[in-house]
C-alpha positions in Angstrom: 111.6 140.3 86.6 109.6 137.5 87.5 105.7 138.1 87.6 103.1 136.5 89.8 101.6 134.3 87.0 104.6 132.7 86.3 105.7 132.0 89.9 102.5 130.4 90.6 102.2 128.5 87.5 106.0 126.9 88.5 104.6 126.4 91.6 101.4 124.5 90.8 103.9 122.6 88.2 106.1 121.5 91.0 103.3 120.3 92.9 101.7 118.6 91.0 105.0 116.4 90.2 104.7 115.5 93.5 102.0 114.7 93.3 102.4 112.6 90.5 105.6 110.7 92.4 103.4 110.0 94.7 100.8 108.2 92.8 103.2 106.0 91.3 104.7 105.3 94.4 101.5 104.2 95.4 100.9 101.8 91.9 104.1 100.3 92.4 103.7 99.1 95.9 100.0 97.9 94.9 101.8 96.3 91.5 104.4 94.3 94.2 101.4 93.3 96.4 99.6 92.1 93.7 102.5 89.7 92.9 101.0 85.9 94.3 96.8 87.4 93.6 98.2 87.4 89.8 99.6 84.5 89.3 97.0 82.7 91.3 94.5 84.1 89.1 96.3 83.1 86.1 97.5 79.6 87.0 93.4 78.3 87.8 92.7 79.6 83.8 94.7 77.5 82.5 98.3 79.8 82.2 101.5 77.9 82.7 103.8 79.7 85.1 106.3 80.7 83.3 103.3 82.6 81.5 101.7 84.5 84.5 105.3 85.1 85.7 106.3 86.8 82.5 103.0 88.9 82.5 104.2 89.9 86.1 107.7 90.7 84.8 105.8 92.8 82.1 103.6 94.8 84.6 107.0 95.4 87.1 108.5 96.7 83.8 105.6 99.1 82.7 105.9 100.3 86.3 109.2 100.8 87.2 109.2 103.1 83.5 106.1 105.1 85.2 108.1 105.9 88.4 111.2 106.5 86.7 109.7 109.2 84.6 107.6 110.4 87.1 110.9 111.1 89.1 112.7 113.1 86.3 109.4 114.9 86.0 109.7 115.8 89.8 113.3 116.7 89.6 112.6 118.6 86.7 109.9 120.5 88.0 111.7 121.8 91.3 114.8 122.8 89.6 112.7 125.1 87.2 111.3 126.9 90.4 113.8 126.9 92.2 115.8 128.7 89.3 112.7 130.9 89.1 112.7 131.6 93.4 116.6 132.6 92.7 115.7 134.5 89.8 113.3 136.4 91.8 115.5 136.8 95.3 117.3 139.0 92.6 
């Protein structure tokens, strides 16, 4: 049988996922906003181009690894409580 603390501690897990999707969602849209304000910043200090583009490339790559693992952490989460709101239904 499932007890309280356990429930509640799936719980606060699964929100807190969401959370966490959501906060990379946010950083991702900032990082494709910030596309043209990074290069421009770059190009005036002396970086070629293909430089400042590449460091954008990096910073899309670092991000896109953030959100994807912040979405498995999501999916994870809710299937564990979900299993655990089954579990207890029982």
């Amino acid at each position: 049988m499932m007890d309280k603390v356990q429930m509640e501690m799936a719980k606060t897990l699964w929100e807190q996922s969401k959370a966490s999707v959501r906060q990379a969602q946010d950083a991702w849209t900032m990082v494709l906003k910030s596309q043209q304000t990074l290069l421009n910043s770059m190009r005036p200090a002396g970086a070629p181009f293909g430089l400042a583009a590449d460091q954008f490339e990096k910073l899309v790559k670092f991000q896109a690894e953030q959100q994807q693992a912040a979405v498995a952490f999501v999916e994870k989460m809710s299937a564990e409580y979900t299993k655990l709101l089954e579990q207890q239904k029982r």
